[in-house]
TORNU-617723 format. One record per residue (C-alpha): residue number from 1; x negated, y, z. Coordinates in pm, 1 decimal. Each point is the difference from the previous one (the first is absolute). Example, Ala and Ser with C-alpha at 12.3 -4.5 7.8 and 13.67 -1.06 7.14 Angstrom:
BEGIN
@i 1	x -1230.0	y -450.0	z 780.0
@i 2	x -137.0	y 344.0	z -66.0
***
This chain:
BEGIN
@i 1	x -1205.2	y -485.8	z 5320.6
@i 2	x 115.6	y 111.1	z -358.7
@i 3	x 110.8	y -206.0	z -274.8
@i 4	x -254.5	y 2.3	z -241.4
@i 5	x 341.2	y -21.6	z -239.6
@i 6	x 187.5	y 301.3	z 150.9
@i 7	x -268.2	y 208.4	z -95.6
@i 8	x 15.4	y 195.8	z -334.1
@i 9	x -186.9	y 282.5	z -187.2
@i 10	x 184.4	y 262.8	z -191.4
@i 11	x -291.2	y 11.4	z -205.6
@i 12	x 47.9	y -418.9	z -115.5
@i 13	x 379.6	y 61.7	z -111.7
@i 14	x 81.6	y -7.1	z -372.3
@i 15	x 126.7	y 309.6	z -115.6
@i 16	x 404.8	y -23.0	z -184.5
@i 17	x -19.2	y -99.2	z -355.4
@i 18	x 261.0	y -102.3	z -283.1
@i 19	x -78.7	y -275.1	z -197.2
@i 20	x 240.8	y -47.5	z -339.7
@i 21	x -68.7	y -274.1	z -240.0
@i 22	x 177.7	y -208.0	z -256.1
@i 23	x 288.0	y -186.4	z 89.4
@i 24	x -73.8	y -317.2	z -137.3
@i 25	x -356.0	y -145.6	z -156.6
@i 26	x -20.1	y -311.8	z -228.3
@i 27	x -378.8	y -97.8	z -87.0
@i 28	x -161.7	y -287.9	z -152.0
@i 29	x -94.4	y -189.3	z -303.2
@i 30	x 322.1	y -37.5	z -224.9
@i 31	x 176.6	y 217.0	z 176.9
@i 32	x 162.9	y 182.4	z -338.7
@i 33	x 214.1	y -344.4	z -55.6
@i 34	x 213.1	y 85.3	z 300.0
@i 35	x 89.2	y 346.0	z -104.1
@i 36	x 360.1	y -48.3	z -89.5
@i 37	x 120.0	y -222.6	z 300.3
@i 38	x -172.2	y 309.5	z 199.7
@i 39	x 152.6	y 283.6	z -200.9
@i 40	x 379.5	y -215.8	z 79.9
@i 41	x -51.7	y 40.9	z 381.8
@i 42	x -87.5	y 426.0	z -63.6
@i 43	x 287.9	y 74.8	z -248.1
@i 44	x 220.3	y -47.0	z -284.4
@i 45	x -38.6	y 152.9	z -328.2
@i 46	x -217.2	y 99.5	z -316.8
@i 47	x -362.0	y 26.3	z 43.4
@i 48	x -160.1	y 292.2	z -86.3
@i 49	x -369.2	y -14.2	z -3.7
@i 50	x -269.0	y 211.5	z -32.3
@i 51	x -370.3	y -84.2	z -155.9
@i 52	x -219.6	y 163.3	z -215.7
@i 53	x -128.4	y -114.7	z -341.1
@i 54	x -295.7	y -125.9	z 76.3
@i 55	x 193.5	y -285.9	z 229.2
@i 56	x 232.6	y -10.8	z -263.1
@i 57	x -272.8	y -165.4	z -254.0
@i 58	x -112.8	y -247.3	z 259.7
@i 59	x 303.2	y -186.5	z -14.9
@i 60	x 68.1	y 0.6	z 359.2
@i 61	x 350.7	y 236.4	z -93.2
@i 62	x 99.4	y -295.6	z -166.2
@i 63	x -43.1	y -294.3	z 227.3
@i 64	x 211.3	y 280.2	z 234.4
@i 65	x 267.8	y 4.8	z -272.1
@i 66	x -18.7	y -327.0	z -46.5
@i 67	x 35.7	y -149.7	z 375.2
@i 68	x 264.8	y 257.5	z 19.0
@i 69	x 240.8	y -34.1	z -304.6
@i 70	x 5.4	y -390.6	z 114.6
@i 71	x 100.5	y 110.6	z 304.4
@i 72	x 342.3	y 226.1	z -198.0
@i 73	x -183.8	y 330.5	z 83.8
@i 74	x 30.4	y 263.7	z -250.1
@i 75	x -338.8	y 213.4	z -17.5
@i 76	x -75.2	y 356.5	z -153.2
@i 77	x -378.4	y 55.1	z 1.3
@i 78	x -171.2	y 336.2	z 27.2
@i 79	x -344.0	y -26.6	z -111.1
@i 80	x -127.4	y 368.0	z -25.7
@i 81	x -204.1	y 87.7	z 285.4
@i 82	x -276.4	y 137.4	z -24.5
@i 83	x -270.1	y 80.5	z 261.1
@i 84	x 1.0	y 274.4	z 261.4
@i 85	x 397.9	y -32.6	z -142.0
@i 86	x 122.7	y 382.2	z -93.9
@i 87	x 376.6	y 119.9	z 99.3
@i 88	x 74.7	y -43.0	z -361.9
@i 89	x -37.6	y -411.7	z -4.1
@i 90	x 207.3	y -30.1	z 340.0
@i 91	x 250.7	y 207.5	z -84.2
@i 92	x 44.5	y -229.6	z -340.2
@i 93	x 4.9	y -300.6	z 214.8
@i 94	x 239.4	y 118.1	z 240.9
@i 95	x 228.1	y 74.9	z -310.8
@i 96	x -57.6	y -318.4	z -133.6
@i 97	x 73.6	y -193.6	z 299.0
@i 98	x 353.2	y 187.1	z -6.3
@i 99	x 57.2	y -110.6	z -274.6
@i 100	x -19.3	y -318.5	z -13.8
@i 101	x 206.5	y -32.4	z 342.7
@i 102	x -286.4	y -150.3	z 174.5
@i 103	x 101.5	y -140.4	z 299.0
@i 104	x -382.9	y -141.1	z 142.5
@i 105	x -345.7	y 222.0	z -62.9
@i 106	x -298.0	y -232.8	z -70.6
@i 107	x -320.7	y 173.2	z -34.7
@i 108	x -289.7	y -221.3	z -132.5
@i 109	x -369.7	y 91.7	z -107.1
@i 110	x -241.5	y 214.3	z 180.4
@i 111	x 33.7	y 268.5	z 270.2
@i 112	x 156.6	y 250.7	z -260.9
@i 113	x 277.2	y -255.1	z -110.7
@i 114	x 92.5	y -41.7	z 367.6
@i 115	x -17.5	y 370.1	z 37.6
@i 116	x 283.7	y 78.2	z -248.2
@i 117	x 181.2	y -283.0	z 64.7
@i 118	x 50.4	y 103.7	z 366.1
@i 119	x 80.7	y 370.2	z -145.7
@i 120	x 239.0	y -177.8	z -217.0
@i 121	x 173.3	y -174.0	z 268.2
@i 122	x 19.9	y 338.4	z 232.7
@i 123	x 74.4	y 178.2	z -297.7
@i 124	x 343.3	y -179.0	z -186.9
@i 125	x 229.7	y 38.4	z 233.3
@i 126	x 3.0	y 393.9	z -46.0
@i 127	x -28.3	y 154.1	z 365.4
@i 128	x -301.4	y 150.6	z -47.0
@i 129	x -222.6	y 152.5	z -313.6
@i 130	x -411.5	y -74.5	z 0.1
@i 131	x -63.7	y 311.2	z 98.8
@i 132	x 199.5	y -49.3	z 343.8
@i 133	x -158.1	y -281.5	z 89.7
@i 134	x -397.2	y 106.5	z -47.5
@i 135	x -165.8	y 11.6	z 347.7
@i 136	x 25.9	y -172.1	z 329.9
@i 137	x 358.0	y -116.2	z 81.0
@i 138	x 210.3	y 159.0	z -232.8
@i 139	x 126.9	y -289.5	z -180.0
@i 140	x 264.6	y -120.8	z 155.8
@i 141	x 174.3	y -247.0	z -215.3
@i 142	x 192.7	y -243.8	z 38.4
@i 143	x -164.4	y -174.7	z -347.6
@i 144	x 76.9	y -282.9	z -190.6
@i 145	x -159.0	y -356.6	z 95.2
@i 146	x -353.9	y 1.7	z -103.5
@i 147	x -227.9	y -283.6	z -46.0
@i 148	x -383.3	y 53.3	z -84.2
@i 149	x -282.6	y -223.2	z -166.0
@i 150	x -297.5	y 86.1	z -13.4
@i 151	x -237.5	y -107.9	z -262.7
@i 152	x -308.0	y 196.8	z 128.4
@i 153	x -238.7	y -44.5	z 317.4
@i 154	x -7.9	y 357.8	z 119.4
@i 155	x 241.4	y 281.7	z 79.1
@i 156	x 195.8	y -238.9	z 249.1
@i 157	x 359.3	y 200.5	z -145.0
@i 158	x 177.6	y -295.9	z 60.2
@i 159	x 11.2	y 60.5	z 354.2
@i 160	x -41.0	y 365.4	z 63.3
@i 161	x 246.4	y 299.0	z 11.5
@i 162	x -168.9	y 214.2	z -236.2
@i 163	x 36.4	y 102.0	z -373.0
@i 164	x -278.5	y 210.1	z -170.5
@i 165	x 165.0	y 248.3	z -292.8
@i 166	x -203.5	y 194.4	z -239.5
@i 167	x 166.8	y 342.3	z -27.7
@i 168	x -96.2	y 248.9	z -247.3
@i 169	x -320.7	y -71.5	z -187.1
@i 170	x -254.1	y -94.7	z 295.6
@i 171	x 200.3	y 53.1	z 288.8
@i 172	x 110.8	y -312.4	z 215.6
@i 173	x 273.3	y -13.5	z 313.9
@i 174	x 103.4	y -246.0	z 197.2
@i 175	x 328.2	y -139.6	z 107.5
@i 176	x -17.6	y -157.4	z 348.2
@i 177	x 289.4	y -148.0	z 131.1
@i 178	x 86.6	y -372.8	z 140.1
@i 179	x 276.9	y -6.1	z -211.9
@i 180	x -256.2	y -93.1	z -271.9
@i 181	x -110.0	y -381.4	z 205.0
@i 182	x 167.5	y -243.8	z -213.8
@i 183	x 215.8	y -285.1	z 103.8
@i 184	x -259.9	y -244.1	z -105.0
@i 185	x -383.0	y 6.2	z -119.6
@i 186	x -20.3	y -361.3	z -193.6
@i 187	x -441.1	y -21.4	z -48.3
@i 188	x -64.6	y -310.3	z -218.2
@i 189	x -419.9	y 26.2	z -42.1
@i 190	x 32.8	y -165.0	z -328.8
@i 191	x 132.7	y 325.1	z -165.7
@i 192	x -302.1	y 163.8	z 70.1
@i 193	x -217.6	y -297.8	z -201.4
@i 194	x 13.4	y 214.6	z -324.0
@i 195	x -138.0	y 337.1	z 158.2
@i 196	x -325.3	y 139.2	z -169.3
@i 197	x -298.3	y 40.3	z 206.3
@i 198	x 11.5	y 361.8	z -35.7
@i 199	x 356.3	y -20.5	z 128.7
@i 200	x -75.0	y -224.1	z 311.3
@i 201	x -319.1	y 196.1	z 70.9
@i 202	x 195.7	y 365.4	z 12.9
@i 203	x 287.4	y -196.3	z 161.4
@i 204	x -185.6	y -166.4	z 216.3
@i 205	x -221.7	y 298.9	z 167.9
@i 206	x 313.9	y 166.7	z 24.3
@i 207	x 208.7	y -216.4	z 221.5
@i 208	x -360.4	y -9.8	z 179.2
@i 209	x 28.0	y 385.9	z 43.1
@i 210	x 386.0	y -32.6	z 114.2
@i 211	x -164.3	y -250.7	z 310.6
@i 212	x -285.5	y 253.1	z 92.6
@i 213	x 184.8	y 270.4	z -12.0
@i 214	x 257.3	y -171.6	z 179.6
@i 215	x -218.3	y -72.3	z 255.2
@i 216	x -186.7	y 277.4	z 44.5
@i 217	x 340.9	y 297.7	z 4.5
@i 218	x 6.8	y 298.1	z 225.8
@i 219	x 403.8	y -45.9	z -34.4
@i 220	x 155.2	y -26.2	z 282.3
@i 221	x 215.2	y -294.1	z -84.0
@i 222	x -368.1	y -164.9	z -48.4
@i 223	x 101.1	y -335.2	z 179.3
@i 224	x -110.3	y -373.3	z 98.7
@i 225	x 218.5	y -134.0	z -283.2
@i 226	x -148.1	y 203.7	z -253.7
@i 227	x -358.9	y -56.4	z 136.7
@i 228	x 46.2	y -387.1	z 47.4
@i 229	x 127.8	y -39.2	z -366.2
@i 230	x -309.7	y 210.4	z -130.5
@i 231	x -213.9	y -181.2	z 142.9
@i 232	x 109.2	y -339.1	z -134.3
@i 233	x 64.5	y 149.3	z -338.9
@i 234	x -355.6	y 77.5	z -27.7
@i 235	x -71.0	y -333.0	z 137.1
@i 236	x 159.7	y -117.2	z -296.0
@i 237	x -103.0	y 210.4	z -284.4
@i 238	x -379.0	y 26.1	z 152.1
@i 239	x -80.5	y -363.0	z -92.9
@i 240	x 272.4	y 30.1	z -325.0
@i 241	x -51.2	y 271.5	z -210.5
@i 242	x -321.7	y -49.8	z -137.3
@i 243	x 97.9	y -355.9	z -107.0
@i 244	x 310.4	y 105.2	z -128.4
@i 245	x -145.4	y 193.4	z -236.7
@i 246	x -279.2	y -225.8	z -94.0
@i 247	x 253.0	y -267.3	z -88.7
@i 248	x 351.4	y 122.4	z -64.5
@i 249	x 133.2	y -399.3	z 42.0
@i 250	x -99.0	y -22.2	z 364.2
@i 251	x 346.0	y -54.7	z 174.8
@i 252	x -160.4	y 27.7	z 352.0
@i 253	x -156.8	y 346.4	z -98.0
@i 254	x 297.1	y 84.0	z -142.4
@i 255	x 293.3	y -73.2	z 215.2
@i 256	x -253.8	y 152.2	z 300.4
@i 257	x -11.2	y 322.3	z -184.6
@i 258	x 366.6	y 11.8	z -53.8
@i 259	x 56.0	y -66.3	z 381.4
@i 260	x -243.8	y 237.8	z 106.6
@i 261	x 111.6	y 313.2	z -212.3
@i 262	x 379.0	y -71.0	z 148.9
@i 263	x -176.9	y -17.2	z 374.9
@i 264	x -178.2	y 302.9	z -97.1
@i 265	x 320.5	y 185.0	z -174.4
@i 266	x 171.8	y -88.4	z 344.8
@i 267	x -249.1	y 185.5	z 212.6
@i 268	x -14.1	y 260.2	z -158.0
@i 269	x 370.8	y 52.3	z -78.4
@i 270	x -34.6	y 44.0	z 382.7
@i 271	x -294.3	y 161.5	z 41.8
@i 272	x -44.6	y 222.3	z -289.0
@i 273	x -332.1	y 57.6	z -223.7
@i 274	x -190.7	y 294.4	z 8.7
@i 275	x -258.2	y 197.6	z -200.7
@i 276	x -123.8	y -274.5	z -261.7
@i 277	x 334.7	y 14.8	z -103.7
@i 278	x 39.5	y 375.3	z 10.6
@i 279	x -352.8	y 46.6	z -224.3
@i 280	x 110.6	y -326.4	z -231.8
@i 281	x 317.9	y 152.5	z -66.3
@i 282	x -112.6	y 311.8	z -265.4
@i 283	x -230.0	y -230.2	z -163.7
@i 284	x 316.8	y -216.5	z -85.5
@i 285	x 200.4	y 338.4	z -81.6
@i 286	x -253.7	y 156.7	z -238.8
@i 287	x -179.6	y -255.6	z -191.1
@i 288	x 274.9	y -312.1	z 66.2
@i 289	x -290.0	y -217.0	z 160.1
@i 290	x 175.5	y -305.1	z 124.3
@i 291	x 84.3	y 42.8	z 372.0
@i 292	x -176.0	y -293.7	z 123.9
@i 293	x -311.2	y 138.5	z -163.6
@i 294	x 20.7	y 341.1	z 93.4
@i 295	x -0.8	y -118.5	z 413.3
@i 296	x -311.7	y -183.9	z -93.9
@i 297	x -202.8	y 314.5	z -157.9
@i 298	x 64.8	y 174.3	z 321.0
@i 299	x 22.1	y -297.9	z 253.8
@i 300	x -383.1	y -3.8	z 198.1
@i 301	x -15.4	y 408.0	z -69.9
@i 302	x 267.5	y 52.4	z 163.6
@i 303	x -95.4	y -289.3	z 289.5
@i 304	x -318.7	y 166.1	z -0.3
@i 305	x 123.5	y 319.4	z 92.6
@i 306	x 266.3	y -149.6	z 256.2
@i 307	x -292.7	y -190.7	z 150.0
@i 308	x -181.3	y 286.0	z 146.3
@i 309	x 225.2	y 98.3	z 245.4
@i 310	x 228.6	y -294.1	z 79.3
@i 311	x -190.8	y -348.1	z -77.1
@i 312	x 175.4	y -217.7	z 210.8
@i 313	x 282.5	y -104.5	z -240.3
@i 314	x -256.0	y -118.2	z -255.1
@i 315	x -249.7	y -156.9	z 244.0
@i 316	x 336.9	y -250.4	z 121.6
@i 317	x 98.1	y -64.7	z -389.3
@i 318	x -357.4	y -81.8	z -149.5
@i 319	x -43.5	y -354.1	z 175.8
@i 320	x 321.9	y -67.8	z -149.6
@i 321	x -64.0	y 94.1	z -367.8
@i 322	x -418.6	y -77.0	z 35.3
@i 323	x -23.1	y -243.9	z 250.8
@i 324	x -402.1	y 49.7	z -0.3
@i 325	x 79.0	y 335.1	z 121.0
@i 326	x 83.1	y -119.9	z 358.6
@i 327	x -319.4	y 35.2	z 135.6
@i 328	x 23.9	y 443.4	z -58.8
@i 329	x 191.6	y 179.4	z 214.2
@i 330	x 107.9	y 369.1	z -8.6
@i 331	x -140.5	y 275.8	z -240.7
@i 332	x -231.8	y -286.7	z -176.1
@i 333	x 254.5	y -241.9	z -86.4
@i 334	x 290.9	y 251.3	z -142.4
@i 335	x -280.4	y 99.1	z -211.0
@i 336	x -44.6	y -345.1	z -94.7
@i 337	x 354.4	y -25.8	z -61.8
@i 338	x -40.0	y 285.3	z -221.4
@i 339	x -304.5	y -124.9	z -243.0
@i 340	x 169.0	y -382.7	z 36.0
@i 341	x 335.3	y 140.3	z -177.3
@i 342	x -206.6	y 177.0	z -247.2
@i 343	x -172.8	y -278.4	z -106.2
@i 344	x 312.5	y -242.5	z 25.3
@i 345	x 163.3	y 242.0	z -256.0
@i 346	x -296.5	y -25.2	z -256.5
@i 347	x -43.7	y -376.4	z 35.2
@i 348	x 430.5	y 7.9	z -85.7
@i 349	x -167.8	y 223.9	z -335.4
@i 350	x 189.9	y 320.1	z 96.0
@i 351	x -161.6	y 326.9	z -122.8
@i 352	x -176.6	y 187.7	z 292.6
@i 353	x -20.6	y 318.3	z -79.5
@i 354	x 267.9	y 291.4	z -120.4
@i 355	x -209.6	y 79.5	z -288.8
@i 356	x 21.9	y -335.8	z -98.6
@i 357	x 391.1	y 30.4	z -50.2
@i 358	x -130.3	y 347.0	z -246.6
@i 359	x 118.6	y 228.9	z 300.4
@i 360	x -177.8	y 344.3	z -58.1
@i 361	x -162.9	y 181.2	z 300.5
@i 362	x 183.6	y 318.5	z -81.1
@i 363	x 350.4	y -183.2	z 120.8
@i 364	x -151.1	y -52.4	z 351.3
@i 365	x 136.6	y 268.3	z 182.6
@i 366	x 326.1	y -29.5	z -158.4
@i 367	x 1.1	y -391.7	z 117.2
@i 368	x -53.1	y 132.8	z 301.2
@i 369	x 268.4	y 297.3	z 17.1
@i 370	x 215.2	y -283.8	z -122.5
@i 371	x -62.3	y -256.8	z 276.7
@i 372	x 73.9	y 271.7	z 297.4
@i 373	x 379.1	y -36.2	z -151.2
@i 374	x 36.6	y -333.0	z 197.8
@i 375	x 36.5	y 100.2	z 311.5
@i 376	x 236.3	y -297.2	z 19.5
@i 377	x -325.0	y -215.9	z 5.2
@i 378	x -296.8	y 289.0	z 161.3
@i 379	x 150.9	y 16.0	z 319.7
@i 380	x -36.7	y -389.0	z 73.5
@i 381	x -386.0	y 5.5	z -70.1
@i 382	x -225.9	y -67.3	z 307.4
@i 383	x -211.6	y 319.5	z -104.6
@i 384	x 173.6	y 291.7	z -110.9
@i 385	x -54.1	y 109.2	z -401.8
@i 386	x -50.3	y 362.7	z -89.0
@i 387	x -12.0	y 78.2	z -410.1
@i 388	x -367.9	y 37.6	z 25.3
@i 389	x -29.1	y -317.5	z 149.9
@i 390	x 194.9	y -172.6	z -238.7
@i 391	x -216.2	y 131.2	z -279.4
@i 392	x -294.0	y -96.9	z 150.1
@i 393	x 118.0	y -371.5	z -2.3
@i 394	x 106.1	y 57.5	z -394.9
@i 395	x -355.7	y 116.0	z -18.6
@i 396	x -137.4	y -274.7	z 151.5
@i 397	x 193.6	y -262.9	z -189.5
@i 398	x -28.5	y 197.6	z -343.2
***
């Protein structure tokens, strides 16, 4: 007789993956206070951090300079980045940083913060230029120690390998490398309490989009890690998000959005995004819509499309996000996934439609000449994405 346990299926074994993820995480309420006992045991030297003005007038910079100038560090702050960051403002930070000797990077803000100061970090110690280092494992390092705090509910930087550069005047590349993990992600929820409901509401659907998109990847390093953490990230941000934007003060809202954008930034940092991404991107590059934003315009268009030939992804994820949705299966309930993310993002008071952000018709086709440039992100979608499908899902969210 057979053991029932000696018997196997090739068809039940889990394919070979690579998971990478930050070295070290810190989360919870308060968490800021312990920043300079944490920065002792990752290395000596000057601070040099990296935030943008709007952080700067919050005063969070300086309860940072503060907790660390009692602790004898010496800090130079860099507070010009911008969104979608160009070349230009990395390249001055990366100058800046050598000058001031810094011995410790310290990104803090939102995903674009994080995004320079990991560039920053790659960047000073001079083996390679930017321009080396754009693409999938070309940056090589070594860096300098980095530390990242994020201030936003959304892009999940803090714990993926991946920097997003604008280059030129609409163009943006990529550079993908785990060189860019930092030592530590420290996520204290309370330095999200001060976000804008605009803010957590782009921020919010966008870590949402990292989850499903996550979830649902036709990469081949699409894993159980990745798809476990999607999952319980929407989990999270499902019963959060709305909430959080309704009342900014909620600290349960709050510290589960942080924690579900950085489960959501590690699955996908694994098991990479795909088309919203690739459509969201031009709109960010032509008419500097926030990023966050931009996913959402496109978000159940591009589902929508996805939907018709591979369903299954989206059928799983909607209990999770919609738990009334449990009762659909199939075709029916990733459509219901579809219209329920829709209507999530207009009850958060995002606009809906392209025309809303004064997008012109005319650009369409150029949006969508655009988007086939991110082949990076294309080839991961469950459906593949010609040009004329991509302006047919402009059309259909203009």
């Amino acid at each position: 007789m057979q053991d029932r346990d000696a018997t196997s299926s090739t068809d039940t074994l889990v394919s070979p993956f690579t998971f990478n993820t930050t070295k070290s995480l810190e989360f919870g309420h308060g968490k800021l206070a312990a920043l300079p006992t944490l920065l002792d045991m990752i290395a000596p030297g000057a601070v040099f951090l990296v935030t943008d003005p709007g952080l700067l007038a919050t005063g969070i910079v300086d309860r940072v300079n503060a907790l660390l100038a009692a602790a004898g560090r010496s800090v130079t702050v860099f507070s010009d980045v911008q969104a979608d960051p160009p070349e230009t403002v990395i390249l001055a930070a990366v100058d800046a940083a050598q000058a001031a000797r810094a011995g410790i990077i310290l990104g803090l803000g939102g995903g674009s913060s994080l995004d320079v100061a990991k560039l920053v970090a790659a960047l000073v110690p001079g083996h390679q230029t930017l321009a080396q280092m754009y693409g999938v494992g070309n940056a090589t390092g070594p860096r300098l120690p980095l530390v990242l705090v994020p201030t936003t509910a959304g892009t999940g930087s803090e714990v993926t390998p991946i920097s997003i550069v604008t280059t030129g005047a609409q163009e943006k590349m990529g550079v993908v490398s785990p060189i860019l993990l930092p030592d530590l992600a420290l996520l204290d929820p309370e330095l999200t309490l001060g976000l804008p409901a605009p803010v957590t509401a782009a921020t919010g659907i966008d870590a949402m989009v990292h989850a499903i998109e996550a979830y649902a990847s036709a990469n081949a390093n699409n894993n159980p890690l990745s798809k476990a953490l999607a999952v319980q990230a929407l989990q999270l941000m499902g019963r959060a998000l709305l909430r959080a934007v309704q009342d900014g003060s909620d600290t349960g809202a709050r510290a589960d959005m942080l924690l579900g954008s950085m489960l959501a930034g590690q699955a996908f940092a694994n098991s990479p995004v795909a088309a919203v991404h690739a459509l969201a991107y031009p709109l960010g590059g032509h008419f500097h819509i926030p990023h966050g934003l931009s996913n959402a315009l496109v978000l159940p268009h591009v589902l929508r499309f996805n939907a018709v030939v591979a369903p299954q992804p989206y059928a799983e994820l909607a209990p999770h996000l919609f738990p009334d949705l449990a009762g659909l299966n199939g075709q029916e309930c990733a459509t219901a996934l579809c219209d329920r993310l829709a209507d999530l993002s207009a009850a958060c008071g995002l606009p809906q439609r392209l025309r809303d952000m004064g997008i012109d018709r005319a650009i369409l086709p150029r949006l969508a000449s655009d988007a086939m440039n991110q082949t990076r992100l294309l080839v991961n979608n469950p459906r593949p994405v010609t040009q004329a499908d991509a302006l047919e899902i402009y059309t259909a969210a203009f």
